[in-house]
N, C-alpha and C positions, 0 to 999 in steps of 0.2 A: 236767566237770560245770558247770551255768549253773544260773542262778537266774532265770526269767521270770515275770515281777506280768502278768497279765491280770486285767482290772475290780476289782483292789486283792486277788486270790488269787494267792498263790505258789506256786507249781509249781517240784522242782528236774527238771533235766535232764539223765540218761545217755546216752553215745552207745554200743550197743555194735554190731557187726556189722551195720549198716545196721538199727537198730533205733532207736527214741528212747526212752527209758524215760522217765514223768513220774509222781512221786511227789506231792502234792496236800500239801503244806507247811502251808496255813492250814487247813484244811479237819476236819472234824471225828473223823474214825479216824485217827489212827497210822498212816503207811507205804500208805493209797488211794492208787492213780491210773491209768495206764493205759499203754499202749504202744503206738506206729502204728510198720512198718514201712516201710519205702522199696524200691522194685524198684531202684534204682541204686546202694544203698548209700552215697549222698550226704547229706550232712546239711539239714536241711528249712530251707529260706527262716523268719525269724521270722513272717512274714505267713502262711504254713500251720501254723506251732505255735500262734498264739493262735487261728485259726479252728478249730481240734482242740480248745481248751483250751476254747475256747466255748460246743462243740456238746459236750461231757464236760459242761459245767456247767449247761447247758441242761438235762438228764436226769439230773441229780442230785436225788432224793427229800428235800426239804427237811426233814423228817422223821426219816430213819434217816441221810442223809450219803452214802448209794449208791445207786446205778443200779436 
């Protein structure tokens, strides 16, 4: 498990079976966020988690806190 701050939101981070799980830490529901898989089962460069974490935040409804 990792803990990554994109634009001052924390997000933790699972790895499981070439999977990234990201739970939405500051964010305003309990236990939101999302999960991108890898075809290699490789762990994602940080430069692709914060682009992921970005466009998640991009399309979050300011409003209700989800998609």
């Amino acid at each position: 498990m990792e803990i990554v701050v994109v634009d001052g939101e924390r997000f933790e981070v699972r790895r499981q079976a070439g999977t990234h799980h990201l739970t939405w830490l500051t964010g305003p529901n309990p236990g939101y966020g999302f999960s991108i898989g890898s075809n290699t089962g490789a762990a994602l460069e940080p430069a692709v988690l914060e682009t992921e974490i970005r466009e998640f935040l991009d399309q979050v409804d300011p409003e209700t806190g989800y998609l």
